[in-house]
Every structure is written in C-alpha cells, then in structure tokens.
mmJSON file of the N, C-alpha and C atoms, coordinates in Angstrom:
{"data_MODEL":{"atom_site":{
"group_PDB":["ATOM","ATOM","ATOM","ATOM","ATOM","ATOM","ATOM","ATOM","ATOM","ATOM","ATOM","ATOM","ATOM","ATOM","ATOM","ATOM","ATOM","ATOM","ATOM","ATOM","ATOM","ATOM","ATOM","ATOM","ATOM","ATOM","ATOM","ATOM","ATOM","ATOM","ATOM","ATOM","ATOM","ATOM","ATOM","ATOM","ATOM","ATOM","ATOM","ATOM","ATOM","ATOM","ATOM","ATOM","ATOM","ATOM","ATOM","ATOM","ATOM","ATOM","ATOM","ATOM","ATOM","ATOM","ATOM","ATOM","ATOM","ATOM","ATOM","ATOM","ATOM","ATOM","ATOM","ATOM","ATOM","ATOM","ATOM","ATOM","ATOM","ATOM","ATOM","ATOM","ATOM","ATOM","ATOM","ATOM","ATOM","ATOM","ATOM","ATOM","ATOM","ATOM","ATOM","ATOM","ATOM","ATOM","ATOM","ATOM","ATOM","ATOM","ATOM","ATOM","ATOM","ATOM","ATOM","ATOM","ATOM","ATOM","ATOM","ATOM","ATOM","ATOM","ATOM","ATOM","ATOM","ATOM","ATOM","ATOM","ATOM","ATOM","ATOM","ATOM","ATOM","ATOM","ATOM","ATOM","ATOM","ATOM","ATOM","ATOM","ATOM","ATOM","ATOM","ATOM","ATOM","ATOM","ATOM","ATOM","ATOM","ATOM","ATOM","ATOM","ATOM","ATOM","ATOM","ATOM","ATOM","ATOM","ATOM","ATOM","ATOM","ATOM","ATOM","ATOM","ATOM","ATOM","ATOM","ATOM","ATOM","ATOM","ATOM","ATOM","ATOM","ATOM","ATOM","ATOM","ATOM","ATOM","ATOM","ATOM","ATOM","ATOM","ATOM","ATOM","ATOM","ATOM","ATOM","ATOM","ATOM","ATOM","ATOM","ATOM","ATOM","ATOM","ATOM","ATOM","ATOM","ATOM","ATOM","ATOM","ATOM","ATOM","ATOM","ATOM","ATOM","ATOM","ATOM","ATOM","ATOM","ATOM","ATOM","ATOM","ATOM","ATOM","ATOM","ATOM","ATOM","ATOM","ATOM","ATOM","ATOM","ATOM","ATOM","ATOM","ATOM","ATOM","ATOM","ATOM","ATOM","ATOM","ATOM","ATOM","ATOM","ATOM","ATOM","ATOM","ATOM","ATOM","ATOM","ATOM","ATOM","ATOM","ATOM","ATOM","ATOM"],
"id":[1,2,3,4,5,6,7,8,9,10,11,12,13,14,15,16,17,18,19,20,21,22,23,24,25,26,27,28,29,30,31,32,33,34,35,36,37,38,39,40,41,42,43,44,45,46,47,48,49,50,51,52,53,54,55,56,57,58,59,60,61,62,63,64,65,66,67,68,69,70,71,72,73,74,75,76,77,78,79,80,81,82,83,84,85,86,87,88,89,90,91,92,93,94,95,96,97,98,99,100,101,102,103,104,105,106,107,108,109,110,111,112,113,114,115,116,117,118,119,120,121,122,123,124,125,126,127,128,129,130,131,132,133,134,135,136,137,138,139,140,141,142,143,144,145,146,147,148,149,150,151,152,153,154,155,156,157,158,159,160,161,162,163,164,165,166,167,168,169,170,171,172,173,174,175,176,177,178,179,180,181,182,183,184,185,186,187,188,189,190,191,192,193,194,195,196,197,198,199,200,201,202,203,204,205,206,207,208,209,210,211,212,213,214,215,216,217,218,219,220,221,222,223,224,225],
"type_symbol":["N","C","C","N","C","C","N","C","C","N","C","C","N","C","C","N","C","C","N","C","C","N","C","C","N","C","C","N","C","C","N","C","C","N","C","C","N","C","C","N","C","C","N","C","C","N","C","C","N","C","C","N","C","C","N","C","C","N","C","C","N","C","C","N","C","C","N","C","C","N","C","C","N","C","C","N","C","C","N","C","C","N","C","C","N","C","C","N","C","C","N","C","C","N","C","C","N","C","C","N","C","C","N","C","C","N","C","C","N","C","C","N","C","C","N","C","C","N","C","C","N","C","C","N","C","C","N","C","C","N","C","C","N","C","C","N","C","C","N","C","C","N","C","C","N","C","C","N","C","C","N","C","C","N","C","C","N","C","C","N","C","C","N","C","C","N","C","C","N","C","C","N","C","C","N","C","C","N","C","C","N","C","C","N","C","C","N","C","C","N","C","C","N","C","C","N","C","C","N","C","C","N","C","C","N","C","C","N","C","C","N","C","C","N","C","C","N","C","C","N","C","C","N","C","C"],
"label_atom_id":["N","CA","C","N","CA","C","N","CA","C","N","CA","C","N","CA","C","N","CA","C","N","CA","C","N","CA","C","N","CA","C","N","CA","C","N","CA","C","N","CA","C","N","CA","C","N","CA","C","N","CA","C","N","CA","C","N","CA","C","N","CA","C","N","CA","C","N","CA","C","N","CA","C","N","CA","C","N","CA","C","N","CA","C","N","CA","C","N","CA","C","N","CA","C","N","CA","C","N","CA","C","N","CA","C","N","CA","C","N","CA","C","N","CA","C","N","CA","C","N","CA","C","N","CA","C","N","CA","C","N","CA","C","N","CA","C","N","CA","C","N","CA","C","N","CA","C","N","CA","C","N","CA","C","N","CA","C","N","CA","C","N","CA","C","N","CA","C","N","CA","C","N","CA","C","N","CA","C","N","CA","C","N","CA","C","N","CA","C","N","CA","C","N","CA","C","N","CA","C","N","CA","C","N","CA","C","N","CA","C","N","CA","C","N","CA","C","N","CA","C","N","CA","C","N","CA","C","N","CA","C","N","CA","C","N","CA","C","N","CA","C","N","CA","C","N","CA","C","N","CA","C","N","CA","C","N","CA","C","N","CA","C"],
"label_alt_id":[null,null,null,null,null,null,null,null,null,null,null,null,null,null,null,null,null,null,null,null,null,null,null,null,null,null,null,null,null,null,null,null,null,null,null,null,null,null,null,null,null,null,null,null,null,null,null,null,null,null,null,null,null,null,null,null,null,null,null,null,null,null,null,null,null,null,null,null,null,null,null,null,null,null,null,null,null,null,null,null,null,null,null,null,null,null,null,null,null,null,null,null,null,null,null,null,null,null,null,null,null,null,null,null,null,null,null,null,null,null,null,null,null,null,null,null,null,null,null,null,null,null,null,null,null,null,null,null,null,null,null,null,null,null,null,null,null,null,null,null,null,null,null,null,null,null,null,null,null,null,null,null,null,null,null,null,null,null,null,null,null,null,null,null,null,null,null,null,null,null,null,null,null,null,null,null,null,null,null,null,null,null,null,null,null,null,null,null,null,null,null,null,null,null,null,null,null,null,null,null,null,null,null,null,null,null,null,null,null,null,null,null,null,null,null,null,null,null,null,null,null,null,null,null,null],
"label_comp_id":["UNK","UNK","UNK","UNK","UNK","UNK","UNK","UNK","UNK","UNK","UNK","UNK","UNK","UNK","UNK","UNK","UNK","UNK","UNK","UNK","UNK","UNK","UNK","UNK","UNK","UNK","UNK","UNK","UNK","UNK","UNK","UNK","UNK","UNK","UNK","UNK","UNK","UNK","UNK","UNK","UNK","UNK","UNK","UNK","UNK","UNK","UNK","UNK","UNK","UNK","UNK","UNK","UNK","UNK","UNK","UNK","UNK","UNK","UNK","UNK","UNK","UNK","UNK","UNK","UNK","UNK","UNK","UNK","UNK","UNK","UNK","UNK","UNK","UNK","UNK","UNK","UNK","UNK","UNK","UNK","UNK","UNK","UNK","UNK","UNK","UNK","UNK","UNK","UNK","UNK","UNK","UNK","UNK","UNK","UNK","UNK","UNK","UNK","UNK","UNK","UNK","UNK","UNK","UNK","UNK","UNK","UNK","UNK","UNK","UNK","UNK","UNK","UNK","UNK","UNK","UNK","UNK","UNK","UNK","UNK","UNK","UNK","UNK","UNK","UNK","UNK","UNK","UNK","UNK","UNK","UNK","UNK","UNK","UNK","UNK","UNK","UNK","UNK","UNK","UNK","UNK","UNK","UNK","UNK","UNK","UNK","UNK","UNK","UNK","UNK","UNK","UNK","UNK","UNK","UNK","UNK","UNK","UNK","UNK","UNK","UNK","UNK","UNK","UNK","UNK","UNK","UNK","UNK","UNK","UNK","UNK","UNK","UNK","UNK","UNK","UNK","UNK","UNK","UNK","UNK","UNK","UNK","UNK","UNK","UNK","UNK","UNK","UNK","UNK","UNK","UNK","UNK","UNK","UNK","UNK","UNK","UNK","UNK","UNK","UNK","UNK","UNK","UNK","UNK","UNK","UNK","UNK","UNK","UNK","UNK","UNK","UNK","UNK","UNK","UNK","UNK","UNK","UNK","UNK","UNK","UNK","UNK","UNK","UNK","UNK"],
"label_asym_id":["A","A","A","A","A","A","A","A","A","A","A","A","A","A","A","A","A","A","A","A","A","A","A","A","A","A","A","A","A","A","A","A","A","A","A","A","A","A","A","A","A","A","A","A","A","A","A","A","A","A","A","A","A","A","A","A","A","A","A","A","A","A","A","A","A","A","A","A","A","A","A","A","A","A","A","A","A","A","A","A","A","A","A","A","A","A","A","A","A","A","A","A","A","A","A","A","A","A","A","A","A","A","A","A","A","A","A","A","A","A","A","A","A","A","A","A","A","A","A","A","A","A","A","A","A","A","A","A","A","A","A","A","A","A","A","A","A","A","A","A","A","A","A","A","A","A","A","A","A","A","A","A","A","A","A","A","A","A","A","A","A","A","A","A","A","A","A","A","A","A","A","A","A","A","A","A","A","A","A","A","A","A","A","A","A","A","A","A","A","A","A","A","A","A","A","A","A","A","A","A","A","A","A","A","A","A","A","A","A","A","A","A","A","A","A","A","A","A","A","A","A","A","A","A","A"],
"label_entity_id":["1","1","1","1","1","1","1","1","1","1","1","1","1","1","1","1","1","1","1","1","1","1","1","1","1","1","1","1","1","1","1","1","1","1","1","1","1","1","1","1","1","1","1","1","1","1","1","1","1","1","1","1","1","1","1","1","1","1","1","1","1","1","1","1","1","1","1","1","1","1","1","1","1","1","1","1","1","1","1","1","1","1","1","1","1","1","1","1","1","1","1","1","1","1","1","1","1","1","1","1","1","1","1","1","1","1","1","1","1","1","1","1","1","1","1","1","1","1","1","1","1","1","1","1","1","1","1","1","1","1","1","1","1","1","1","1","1","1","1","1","1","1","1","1","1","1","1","1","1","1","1","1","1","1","1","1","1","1","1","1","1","1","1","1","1","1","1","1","1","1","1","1","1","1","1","1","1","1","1","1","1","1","1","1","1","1","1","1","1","1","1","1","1","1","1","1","1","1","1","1","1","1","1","1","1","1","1","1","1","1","1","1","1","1","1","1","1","1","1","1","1","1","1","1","1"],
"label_seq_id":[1,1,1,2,2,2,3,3,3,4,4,4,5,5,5,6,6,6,7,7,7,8,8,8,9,9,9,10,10,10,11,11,11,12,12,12,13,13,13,14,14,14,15,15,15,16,16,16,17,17,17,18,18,18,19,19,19,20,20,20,21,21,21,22,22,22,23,23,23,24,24,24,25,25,25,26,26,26,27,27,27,28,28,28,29,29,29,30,30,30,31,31,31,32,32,32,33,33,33,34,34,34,35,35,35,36,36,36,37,37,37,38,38,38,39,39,39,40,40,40,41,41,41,42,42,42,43,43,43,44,44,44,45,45,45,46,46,46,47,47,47,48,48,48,49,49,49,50,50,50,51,51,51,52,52,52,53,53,53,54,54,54,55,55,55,56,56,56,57,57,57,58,58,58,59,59,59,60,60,60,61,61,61,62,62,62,63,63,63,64,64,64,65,65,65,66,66,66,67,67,67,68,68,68,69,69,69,70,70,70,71,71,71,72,72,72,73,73,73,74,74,74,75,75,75],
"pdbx_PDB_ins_code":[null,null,null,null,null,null,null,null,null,null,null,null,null,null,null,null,null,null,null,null,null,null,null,null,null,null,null,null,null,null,null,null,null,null,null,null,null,null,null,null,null,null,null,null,null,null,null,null,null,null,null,null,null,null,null,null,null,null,null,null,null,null,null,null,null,null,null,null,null,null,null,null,null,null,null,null,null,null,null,null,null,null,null,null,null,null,null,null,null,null,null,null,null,null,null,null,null,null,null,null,null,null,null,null,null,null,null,null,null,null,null,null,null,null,null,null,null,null,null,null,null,null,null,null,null,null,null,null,null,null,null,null,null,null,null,null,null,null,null,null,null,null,null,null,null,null,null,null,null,null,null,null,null,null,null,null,null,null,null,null,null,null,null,null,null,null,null,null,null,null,null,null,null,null,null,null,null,null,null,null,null,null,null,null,null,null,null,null,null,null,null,null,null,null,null,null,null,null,null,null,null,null,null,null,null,null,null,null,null,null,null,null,null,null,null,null,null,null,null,null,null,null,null,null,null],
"Cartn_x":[-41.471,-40.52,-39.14,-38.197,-36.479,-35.703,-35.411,-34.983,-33.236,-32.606,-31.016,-30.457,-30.804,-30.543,-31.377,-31.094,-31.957,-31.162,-32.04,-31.17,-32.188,-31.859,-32.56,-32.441,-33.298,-33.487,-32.55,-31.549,-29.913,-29.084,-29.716,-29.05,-28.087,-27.609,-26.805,-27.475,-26.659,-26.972,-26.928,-27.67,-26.859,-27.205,-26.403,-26.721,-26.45,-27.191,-26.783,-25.785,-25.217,-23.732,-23.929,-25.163,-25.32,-26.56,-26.471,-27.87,-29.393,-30.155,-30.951,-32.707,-33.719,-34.428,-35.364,-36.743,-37.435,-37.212,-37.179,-37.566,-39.012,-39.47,-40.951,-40.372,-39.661,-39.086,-39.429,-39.773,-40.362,-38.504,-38.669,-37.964,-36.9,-37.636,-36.757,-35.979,-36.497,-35.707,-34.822,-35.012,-34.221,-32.989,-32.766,-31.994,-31.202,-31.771,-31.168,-30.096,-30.84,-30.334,-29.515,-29.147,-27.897,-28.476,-29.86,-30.025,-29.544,-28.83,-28.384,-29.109,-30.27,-31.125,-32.311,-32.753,-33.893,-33.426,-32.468,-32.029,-32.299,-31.858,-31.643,-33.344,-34.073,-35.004,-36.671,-35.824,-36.745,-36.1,-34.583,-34.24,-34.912,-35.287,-36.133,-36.825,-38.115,-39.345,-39.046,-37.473,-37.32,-37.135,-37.957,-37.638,-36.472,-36.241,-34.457,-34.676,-34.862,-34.559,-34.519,-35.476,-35.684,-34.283,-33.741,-32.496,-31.786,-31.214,-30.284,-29.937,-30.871,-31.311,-31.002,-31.33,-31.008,-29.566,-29.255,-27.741,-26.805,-26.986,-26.497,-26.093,-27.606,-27.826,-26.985,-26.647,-25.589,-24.125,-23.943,-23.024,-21.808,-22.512,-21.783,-21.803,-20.296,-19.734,-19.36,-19.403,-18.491,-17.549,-16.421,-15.62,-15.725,-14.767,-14.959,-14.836,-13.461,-13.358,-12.218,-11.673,-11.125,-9.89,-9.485,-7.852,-6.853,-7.415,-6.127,-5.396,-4.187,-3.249,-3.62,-3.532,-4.255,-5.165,-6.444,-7.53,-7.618,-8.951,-8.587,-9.92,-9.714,-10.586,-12.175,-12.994,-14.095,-14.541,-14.903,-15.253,-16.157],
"Cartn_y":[-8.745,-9.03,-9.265,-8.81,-8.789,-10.019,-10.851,-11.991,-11.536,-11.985,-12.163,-12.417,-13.662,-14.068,-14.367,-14.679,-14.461,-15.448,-16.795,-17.111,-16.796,-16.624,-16.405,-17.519,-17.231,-18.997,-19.55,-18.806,-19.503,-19.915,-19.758,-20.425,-19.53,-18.291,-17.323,-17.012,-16.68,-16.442,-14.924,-14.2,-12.726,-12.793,-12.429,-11.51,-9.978,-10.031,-8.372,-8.951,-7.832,-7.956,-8.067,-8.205,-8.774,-9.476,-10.565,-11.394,-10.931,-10.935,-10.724,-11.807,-11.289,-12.28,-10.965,-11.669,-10.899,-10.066,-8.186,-7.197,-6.58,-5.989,-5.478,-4.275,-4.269,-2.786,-1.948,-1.15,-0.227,-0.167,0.527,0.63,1.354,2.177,3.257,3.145,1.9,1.376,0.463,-0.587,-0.94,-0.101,0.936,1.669,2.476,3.15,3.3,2.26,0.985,0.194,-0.692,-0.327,-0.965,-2.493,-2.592,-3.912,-4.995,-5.69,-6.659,-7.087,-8.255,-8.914,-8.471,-6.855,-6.396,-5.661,-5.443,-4.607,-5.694,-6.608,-7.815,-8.059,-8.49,-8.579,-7.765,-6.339,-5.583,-4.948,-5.17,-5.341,-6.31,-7.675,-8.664,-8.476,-7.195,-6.638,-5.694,-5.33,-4.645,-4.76,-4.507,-4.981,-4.595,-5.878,-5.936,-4.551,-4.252,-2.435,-2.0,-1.551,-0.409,-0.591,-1.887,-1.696,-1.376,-1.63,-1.499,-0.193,0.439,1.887,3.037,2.506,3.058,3.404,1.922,1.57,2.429,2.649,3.645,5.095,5.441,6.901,7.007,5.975,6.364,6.148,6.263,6.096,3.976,3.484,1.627,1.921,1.421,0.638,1.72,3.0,4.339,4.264,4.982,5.828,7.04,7.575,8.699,10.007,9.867,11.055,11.963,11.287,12.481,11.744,10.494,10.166,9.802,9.079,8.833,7.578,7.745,6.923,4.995,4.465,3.292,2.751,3.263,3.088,1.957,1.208,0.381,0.511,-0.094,0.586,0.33,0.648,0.221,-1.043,-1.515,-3.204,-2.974],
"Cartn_z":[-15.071,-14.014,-14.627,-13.775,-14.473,-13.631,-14.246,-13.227,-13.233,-12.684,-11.849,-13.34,-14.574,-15.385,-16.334,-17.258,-19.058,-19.569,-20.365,-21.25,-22.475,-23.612,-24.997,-25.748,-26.647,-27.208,-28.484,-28.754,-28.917,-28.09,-26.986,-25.646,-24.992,-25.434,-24.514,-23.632,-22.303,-20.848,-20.535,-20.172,-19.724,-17.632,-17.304,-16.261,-15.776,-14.606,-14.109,-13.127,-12.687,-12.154,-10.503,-9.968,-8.966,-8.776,-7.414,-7.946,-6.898,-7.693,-7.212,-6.896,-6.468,-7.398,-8.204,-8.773,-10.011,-9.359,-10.228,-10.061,-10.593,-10.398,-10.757,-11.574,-12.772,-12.831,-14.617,-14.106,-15.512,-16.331,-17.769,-18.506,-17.95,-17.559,-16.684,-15.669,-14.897,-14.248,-14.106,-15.508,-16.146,-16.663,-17.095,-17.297,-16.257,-15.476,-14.604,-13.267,-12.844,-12.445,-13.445,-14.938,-15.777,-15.498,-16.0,-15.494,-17.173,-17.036,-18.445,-18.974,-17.887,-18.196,-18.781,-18.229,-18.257,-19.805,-20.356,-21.544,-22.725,-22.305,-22.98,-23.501,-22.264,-22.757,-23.014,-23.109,-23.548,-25.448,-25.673,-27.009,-27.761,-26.725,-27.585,-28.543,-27.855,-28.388,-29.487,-29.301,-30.641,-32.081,-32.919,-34.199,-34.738,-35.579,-35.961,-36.617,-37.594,-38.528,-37.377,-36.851,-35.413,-34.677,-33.943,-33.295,-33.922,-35.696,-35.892,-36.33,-37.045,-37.221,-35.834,-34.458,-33.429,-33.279,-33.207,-32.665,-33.939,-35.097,-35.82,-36.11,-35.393,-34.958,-34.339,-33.059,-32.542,-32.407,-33.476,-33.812,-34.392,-33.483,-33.428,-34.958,-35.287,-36.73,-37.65,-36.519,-37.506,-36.609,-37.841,-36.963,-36.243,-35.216,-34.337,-34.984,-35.835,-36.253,-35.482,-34.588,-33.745,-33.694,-34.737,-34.583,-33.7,-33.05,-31.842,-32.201,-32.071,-32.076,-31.56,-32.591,-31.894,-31.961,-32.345,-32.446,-34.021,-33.156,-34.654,-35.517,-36.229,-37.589,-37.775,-37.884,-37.904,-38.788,-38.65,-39.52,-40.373],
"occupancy":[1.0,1.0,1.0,1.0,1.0,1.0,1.0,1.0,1.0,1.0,1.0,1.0,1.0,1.0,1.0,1.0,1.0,1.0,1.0,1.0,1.0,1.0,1.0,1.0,1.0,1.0,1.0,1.0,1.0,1.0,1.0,1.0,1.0,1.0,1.0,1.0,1.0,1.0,1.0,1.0,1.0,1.0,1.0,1.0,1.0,1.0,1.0,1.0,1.0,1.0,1.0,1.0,1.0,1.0,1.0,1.0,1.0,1.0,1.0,1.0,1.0,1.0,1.0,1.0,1.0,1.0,1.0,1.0,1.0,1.0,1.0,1.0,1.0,1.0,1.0,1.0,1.0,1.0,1.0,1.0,1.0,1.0,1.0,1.0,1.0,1.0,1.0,1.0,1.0,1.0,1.0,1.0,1.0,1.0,1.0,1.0,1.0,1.0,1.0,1.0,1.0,1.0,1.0,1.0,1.0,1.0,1.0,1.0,1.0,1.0,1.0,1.0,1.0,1.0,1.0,1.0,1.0,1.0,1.0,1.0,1.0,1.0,1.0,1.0,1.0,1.0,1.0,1.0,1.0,1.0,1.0,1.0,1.0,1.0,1.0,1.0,1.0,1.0,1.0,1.0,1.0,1.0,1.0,1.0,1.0,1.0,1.0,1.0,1.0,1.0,1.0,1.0,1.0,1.0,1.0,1.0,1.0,1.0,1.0,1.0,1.0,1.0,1.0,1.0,1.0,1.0,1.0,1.0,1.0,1.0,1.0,1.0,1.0,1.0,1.0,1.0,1.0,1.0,1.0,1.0,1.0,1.0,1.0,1.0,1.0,1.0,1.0,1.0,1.0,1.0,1.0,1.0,1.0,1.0,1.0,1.0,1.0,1.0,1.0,1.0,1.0,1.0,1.0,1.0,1.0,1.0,1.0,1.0,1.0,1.0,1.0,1.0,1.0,1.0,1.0,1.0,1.0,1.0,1.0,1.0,1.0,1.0,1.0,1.0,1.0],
"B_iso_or_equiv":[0.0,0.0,0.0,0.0,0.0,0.0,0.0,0.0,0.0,0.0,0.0,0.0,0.0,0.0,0.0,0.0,0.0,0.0,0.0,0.0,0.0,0.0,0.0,0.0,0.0,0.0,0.0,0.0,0.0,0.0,0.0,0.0,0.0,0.0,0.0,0.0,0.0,0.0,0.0,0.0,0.0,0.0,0.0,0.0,0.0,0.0,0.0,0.0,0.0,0.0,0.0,0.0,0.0,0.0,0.0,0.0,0.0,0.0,0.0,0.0,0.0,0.0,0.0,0.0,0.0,0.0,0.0,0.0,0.0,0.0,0.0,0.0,0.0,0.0,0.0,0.0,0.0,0.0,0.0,0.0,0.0,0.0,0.0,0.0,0.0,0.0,0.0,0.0,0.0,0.0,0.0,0.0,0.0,0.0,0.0,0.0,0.0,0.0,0.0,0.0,0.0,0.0,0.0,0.0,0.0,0.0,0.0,0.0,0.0,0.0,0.0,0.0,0.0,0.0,0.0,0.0,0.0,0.0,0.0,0.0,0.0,0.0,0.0,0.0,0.0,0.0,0.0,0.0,0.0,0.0,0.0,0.0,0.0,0.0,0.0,0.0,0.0,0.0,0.0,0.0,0.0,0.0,0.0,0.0,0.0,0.0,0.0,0.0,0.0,0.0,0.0,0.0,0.0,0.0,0.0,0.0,0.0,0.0,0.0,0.0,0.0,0.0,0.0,0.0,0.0,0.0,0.0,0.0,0.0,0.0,0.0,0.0,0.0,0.0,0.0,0.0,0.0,0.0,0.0,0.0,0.0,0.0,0.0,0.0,0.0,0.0,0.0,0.0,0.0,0.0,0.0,0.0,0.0,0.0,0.0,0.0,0.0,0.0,0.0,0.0,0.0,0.0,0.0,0.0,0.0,0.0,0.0,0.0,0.0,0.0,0.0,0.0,0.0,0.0,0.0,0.0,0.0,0.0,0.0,0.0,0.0,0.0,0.0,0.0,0.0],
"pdbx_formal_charge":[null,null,null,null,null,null,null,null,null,null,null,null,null,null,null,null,null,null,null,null,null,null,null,null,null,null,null,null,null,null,null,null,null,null,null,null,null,null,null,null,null,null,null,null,null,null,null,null,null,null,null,null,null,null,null,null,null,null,null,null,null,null,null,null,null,null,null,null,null,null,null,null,null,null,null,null,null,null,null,null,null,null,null,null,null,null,null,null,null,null,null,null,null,null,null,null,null,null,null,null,null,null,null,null,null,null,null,null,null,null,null,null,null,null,null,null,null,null,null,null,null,null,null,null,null,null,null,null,null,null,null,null,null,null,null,null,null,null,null,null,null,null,null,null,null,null,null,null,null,null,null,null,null,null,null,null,null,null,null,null,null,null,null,null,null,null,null,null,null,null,null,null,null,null,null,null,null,null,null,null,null,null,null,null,null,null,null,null,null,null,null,null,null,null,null,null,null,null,null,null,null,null,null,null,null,null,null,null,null,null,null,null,null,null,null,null,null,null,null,null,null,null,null,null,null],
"auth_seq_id":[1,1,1,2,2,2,3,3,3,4,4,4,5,5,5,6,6,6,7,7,7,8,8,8,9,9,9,10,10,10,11,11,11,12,12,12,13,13,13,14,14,14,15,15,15,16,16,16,17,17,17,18,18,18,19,19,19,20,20,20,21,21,21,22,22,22,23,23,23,24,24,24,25,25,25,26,26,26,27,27,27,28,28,28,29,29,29,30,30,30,31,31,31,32,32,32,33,33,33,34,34,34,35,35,35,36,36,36,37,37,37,38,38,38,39,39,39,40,40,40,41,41,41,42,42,42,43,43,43,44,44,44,45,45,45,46,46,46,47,47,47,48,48,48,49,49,49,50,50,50,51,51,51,52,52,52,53,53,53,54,54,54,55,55,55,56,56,56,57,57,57,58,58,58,59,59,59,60,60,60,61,61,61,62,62,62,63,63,63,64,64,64,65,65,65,66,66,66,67,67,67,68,68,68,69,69,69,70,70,70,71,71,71,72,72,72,73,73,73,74,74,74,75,75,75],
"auth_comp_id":["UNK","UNK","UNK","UNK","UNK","UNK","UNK","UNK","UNK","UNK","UNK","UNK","UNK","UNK","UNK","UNK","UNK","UNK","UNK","UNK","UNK","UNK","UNK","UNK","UNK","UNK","UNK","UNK","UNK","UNK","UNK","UNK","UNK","UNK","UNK","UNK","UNK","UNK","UNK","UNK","UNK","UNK","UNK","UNK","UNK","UNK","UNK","UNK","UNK","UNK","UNK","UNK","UNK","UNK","UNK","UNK","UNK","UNK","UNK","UNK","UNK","UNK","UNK","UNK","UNK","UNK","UNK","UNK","UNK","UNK","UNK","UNK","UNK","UNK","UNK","UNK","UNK","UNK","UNK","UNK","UNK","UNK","UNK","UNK","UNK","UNK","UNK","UNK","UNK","UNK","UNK","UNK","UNK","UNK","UNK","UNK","UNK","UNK","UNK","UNK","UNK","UNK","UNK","UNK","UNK","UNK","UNK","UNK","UNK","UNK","UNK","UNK","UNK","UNK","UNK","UNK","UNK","UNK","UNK","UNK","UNK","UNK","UNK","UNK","UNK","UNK","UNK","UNK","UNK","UNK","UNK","UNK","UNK","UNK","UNK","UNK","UNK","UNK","UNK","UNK","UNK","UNK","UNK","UNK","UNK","UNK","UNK","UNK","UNK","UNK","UNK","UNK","UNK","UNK","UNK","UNK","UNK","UNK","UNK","UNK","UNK","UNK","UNK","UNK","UNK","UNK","UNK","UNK","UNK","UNK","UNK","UNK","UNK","UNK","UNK","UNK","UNK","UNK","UNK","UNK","UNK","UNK","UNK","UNK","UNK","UNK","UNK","UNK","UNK","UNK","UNK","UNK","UNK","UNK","UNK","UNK","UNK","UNK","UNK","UNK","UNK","UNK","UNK","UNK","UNK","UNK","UNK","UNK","UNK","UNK","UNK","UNK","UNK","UNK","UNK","UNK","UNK","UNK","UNK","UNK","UNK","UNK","UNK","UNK","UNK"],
"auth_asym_id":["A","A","A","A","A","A","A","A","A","A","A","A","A","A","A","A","A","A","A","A","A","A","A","A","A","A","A","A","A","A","A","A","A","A","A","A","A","A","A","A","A","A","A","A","A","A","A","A","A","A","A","A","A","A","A","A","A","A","A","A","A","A","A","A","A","A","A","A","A","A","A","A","A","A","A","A","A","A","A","A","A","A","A","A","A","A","A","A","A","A","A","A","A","A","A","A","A","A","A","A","A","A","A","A","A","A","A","A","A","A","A","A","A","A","A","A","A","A","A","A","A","A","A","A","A","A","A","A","A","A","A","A","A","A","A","A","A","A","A","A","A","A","A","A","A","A","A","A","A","A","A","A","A","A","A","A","A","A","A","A","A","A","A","A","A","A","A","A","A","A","A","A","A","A","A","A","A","A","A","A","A","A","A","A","A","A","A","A","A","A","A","A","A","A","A","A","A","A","A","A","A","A","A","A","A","A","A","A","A","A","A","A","A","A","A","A","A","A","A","A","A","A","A","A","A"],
"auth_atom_id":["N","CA","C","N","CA","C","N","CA","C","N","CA","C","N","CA","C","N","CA","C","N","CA","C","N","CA","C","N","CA","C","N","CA","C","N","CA","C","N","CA","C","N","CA","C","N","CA","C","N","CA","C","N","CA","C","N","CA","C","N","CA","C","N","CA","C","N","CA","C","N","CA","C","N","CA","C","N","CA","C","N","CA","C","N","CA","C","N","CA","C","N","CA","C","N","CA","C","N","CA","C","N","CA","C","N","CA","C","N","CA","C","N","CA","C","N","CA","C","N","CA","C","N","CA","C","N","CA","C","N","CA","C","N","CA","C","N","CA","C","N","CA","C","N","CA","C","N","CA","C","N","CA","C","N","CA","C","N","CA","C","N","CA","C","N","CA","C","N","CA","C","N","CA","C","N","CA","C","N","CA","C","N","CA","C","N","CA","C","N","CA","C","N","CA","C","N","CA","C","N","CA","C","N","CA","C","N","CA","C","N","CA","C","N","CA","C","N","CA","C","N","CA","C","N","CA","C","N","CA","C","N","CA","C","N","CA","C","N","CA","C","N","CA","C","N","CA","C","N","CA","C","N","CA","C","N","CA","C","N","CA","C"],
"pdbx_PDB_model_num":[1,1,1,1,1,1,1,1,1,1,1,1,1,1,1,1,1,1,1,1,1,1,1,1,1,1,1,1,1,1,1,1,1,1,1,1,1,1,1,1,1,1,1,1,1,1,1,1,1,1,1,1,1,1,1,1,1,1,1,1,1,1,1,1,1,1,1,1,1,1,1,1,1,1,1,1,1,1,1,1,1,1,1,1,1,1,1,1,1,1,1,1,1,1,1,1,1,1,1,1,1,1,1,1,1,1,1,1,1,1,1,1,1,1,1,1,1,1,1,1,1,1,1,1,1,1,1,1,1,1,1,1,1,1,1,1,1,1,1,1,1,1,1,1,1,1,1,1,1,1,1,1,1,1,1,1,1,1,1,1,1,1,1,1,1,1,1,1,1,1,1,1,1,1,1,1,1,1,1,1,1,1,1,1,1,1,1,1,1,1,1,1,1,1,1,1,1,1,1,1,1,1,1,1,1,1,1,1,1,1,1,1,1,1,1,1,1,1,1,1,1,1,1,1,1]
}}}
C-alpha cells in the first residue's frame, strides 16, 4: 500500500503532490501516477550498488556534453 506520506528512518518526510489515502498500487503504477512516496519506498528495497550503478547509467553526476552557456559543472 502507497500512503499520501513516507517518513524513512532518518526522519525525512516525502510526499506525493496530492493527498490521498493508501493506494493498492503495482510498480507500474507507482510510476506512472509519479507517486514520491511509492518511489521512495520501493528505492528502499534497492540495494545501495544496484541504485547507484542505475542512477549512473543514466547518466546523474556526468556531464551533458552539449555545452550550454551556464550550465554548472558536475561535482
């Protein structure tokens, strides 16, 4: 079940951007409905390598490559 709000056990809060109560909702529907809470706590289950390895593939903590004026630098 996807509740309205999530807190995790460092104590940050997430919500979805409107309130609801539980949802009954597959991954998929988590995704599709941009749900925060339900992302949040289905990343839980993800092992740290596995997310961070993901989040790489796609690209987070490179640069673009394509130069635009402004852009600031990757960390």
């Amino acid at each position: 079940m996807v509740p309205y709000q999530y807190t995790v056990p460092n104590g940050q809060t997430f919500k979805d951007s409107h309130e609801h109560g539980e949802l009954g909702l597959t991954l998929t529907g988590i995704l599709s409905e941009s749900s925060n809470t339900g992302t949040v706590m289905v990343g839980q289950n993800v092992p740290r390598q596995v997310r961070y390895d993901y989040l790489a593939k796609f690209g987070f903590g490179s640069t673009t490559g394509i130069g635009l004026r402004g852009r600031a630098p990757a960390c």
